[in-house]
C-alpha positions in Angstrom: 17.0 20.3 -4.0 14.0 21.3 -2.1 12.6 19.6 0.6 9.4 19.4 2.2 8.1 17.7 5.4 4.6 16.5 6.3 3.7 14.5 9.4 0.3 12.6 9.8 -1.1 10.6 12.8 -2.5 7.3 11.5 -6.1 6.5 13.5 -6.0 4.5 16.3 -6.1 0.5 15.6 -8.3 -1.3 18.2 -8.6 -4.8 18.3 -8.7 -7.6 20.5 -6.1 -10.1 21.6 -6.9 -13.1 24.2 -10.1 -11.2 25.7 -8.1 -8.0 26.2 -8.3 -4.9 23.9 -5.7 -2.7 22.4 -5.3 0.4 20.8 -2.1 1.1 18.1 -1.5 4.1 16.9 1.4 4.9 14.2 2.6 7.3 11.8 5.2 6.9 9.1 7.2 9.6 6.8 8.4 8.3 3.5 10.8 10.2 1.3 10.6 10.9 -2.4 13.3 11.7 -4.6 11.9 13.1 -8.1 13.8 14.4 -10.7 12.7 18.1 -11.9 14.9 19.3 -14.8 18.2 19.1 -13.5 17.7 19.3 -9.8 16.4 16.3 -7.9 13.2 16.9 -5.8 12.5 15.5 -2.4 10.0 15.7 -0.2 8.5 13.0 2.8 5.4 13.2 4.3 3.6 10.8 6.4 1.6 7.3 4.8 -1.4 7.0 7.5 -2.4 3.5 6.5 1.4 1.6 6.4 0.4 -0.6 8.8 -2.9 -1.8 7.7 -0.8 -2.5 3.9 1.8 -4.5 6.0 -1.0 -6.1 7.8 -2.9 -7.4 4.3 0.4 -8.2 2.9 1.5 -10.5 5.3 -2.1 -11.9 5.1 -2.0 -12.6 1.6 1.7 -14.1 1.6 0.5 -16.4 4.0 -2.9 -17.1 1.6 -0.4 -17.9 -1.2 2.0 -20.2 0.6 -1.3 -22.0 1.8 -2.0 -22.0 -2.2 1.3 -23.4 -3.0 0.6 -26.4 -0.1 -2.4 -27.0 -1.6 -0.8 -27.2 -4.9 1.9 -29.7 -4.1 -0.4 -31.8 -1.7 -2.5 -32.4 -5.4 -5.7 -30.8 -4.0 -8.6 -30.1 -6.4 -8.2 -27.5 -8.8 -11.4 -26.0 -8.0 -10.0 -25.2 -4.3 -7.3 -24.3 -5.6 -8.5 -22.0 -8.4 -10.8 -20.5 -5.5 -8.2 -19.7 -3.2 -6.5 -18.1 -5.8 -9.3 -16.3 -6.5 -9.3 -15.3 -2.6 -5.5 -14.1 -2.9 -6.3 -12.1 -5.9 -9.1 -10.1 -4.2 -6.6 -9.2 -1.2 -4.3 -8.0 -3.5 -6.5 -6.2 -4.9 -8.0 -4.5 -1.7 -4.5 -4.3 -0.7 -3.5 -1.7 -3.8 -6.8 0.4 -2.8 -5.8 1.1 0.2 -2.0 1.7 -0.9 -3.6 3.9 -3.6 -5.9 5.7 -1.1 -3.0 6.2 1.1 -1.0 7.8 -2.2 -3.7 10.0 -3.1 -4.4 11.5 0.2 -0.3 11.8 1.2 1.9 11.9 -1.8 -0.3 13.5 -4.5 -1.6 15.9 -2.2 2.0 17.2 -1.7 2.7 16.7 -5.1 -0.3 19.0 -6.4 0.7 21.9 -3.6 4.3 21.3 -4.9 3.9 21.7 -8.7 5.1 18.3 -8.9 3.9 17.2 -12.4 6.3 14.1 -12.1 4.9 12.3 -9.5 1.2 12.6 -11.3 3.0 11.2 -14.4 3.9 8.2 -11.9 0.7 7.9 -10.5 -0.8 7.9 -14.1 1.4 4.9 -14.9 0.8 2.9 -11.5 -2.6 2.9 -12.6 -2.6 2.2 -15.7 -0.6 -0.4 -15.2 -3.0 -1.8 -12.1 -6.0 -1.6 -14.5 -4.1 -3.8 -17.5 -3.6 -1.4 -19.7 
């Protein structure tokens, strides 16, 4: 088992809370465990954008349960159809930024690894994000 360690910064976060500003910074290692052959493969390396998936996540759990309110206080259809819609879209943005995040951490060790497994995963993620 071979394993192989990468560590990036993620960009500062600024933002604004009550009129003051602050600045966030993180980074975050992941490991992988893929199975080459016999022998298991593992490697980590750092996700820079963890935070802003966690962030959008949260968002859109909290879009949904608003969905779910709406659907058991009887509101319109429309609205709700709409907010769906809305929920839907975050997801979506959501899973590029996730996939960004993969391509630029995990593949990139993958590729300078010679690991044809985790492509094979990758090809199925998105296959299976586009419907096919």
């Amino acid at each position: 088992m071979s394993e192989h360690n990468h560590a990036h910064e993620e960009s500062p976060i600024t933002h604004s809370h009550n009129g003051e500003v602050h600045n966030h910074s993180h980074a975050h290692t992941h490991t992988h465990t893929h199975d080459q052959g016999d022998e298991p493969h593992t490697h980590s390396h750092a996700h820079t954008q963890t935070k802003a998936v966690l962030n959008r996540l949260s968002r859109a759990i909290g879009h949904l349960s608003a969905v779910r309110d709406m659907v058991e206080q009887g509101r319109d259809c429309s609205e709700v159809l709409i907010q769906l819609a809305a929920v839907r879209s975050a997801i979506n943005r959501t899973c590029e930024v996730l996939l960004k995040d993969h391509l630029e951490s995990c593949i990139v060790d993958a590729i300078s690894t010679g690991d044809t497994k985790a492509m094979e995963e990758l090809k199925h993620a998105v296959e299976l994000l586009i419907g096919k």
